[in-house]
NUGU-44528 format. One record per atom (N, C-alpha, C): z, x, y. Coordinates in steps of 0.2 Angstrom, whole numbers, padded with zeros to 4 digits, always signed. Layout:
N
ZXY...
***
This chain:
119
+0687+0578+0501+0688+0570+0502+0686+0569+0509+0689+0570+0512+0690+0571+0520+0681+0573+0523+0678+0578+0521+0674+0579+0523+0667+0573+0521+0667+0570+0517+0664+0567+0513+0667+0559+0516+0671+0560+0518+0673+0553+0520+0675+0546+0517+0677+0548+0511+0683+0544+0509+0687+0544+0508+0692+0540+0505+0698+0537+0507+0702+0540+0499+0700+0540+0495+0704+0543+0490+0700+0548+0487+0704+0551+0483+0701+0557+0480+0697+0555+0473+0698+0550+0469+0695+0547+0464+0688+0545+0467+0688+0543+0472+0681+0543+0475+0675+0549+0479+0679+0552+0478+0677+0559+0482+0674+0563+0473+0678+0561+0467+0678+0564+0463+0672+0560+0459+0670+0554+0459+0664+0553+0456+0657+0553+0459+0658+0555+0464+0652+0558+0469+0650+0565+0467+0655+0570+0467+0654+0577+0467+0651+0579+0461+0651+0574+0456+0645+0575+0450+0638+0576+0451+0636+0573+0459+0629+0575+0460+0628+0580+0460+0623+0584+0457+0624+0591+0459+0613+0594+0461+0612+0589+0459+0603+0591+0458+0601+0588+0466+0599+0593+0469+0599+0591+0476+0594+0586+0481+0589+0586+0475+0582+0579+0476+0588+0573+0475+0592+0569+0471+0595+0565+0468+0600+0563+0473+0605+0569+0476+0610+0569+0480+0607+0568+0490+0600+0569+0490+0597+0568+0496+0596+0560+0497+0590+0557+0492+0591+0550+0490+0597+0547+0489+0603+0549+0486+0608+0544+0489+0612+0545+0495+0609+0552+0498+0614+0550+0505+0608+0546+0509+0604+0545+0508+0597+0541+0513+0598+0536+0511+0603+0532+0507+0605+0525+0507+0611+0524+0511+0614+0529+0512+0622+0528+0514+0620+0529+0521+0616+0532+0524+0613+0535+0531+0614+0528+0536+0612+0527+0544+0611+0521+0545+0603+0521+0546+0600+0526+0542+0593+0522+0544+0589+0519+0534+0595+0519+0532+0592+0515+0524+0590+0508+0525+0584+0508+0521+0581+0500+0522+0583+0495+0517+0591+0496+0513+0595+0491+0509+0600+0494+0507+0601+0491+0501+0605+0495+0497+0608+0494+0489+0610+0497+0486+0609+0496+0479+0616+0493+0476+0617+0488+0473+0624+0487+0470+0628+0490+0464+0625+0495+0462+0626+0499+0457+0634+0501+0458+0638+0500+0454+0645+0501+0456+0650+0508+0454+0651+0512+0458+0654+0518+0458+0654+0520+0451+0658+0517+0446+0660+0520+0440+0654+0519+0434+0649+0515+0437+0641+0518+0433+0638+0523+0435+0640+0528+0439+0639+0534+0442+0632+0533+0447+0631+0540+0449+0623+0538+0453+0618+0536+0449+0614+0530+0454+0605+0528+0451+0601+0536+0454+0599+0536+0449+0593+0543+0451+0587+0538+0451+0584+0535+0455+0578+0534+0455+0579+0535+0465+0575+0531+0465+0571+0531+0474+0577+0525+0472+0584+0523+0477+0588+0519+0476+0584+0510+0482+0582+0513+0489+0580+0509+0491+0575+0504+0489+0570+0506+0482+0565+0504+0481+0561+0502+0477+0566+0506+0472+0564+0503+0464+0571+0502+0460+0578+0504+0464+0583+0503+0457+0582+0494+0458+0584+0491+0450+0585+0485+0448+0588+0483+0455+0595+0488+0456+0601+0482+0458+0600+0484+0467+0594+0485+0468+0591+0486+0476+0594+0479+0478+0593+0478+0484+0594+0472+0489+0592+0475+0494+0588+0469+0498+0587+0470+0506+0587+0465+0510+0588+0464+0515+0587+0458+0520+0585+0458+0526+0584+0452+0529+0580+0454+0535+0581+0458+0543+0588+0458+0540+0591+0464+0544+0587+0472+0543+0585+0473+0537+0583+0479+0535+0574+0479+0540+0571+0474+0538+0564+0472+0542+0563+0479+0547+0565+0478+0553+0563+0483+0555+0564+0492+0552+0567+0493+0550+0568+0499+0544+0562+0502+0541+0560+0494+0536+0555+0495+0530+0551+0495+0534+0548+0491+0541+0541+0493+0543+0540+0500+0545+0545+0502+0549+0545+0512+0550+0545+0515+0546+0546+0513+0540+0545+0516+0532+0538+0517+0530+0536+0509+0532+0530+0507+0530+0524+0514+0533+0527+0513+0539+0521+0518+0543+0521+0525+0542+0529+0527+0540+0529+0533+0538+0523+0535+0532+0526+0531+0528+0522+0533+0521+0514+0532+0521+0512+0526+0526+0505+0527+0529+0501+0536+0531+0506+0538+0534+0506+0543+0538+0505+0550+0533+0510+0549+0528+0512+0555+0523+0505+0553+0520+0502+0547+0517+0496+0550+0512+0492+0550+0515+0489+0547+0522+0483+0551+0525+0485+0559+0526+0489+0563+0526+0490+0569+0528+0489+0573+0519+0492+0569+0515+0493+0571+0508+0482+0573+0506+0480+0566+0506+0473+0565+0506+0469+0571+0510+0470+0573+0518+0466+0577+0519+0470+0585+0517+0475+0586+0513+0476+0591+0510+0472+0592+0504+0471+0588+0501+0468+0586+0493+0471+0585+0490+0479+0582+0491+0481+0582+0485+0483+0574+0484+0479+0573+0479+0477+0565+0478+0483+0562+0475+0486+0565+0469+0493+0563+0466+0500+0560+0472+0499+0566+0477+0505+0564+0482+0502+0558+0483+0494+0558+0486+0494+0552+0493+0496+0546+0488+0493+0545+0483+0494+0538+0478+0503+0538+0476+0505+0541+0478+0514+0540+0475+0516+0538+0485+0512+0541+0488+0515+0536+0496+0512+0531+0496+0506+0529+0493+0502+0522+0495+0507+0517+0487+0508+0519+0485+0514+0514+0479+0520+0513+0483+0523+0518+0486+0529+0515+0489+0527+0511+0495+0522+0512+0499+0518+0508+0504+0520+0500+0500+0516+0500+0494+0513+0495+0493+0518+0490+0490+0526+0494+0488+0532+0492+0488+0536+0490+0492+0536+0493+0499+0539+0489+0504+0534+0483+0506+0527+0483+0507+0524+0479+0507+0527+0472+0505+0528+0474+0499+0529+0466+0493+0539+0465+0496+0542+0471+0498+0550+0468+0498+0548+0463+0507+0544+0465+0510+0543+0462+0519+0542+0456+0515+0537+0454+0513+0533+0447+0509+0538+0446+0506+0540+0447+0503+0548+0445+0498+0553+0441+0505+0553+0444+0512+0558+0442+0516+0555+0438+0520+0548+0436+0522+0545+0432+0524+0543+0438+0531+0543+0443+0531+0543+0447+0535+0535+0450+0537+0531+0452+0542+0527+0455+0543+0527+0461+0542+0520+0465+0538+0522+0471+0537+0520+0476+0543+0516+0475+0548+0515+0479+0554+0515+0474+0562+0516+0480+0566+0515+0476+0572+0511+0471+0573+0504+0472+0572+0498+0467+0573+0500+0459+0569+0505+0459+0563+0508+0454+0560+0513+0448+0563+0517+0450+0569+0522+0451+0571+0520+0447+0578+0515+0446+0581+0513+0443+0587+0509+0435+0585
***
């Protein structure tokens, strides 16, 4: 409990069900301080196994995140050129969807999605 950082054991005990460690990564990358929202899903519906920042329903994000999604943005610009000159077209089109995903939550926020937008 302690280690994990809550405050009772009943909450220490609905977490410890994550055990598949792709799943358990993506929810600490929302608890992190570099997540670019966060998901309403309420402890006793157990974990969202999807991408929580970007595709769960119960997503939220706000203009405070803004800066977050644009480093995201670039990140995943980054991953599928690298993906593409490996050859593997599959990954770059699963970076260029989540690209195109924060894209639409920026535009959702009234937000610029790059620097050059922002001046």
């Amino acid at each position: 409990m302690k280690i994990l950082g809550h405050k009772s054991a009943g909450m220490s005990m609905t977490y410890a069900s994550i055990s598949d460690p792709v799943v358990l990564a993506d929810y600490q990358s929302v608890l992190q301080p570099g997540a670019v929202g966060h998901c309403l899903r309420l402890p006793q519906e157990g974990p969202c196994e999807c991408d929580l920042y970007l595709t769960c329903a119960k997503f939220v994000t706000t203009p405070q995140y803004a800066p977050r999604l644009r480093e995201r943005l670039c990140l995943e610009g980054e991953l599928a050129d690298d993906a593409r000159e490996r050859g593997w077209e599959r990954e770059a089109d699963r970076h260029e969807r989540v690209a195109s995903r924060i894209r639409g939550l920026l535009a959702e926020l009234d937000e610029p999605a790059g620097q050059d937008e922002q001046s």
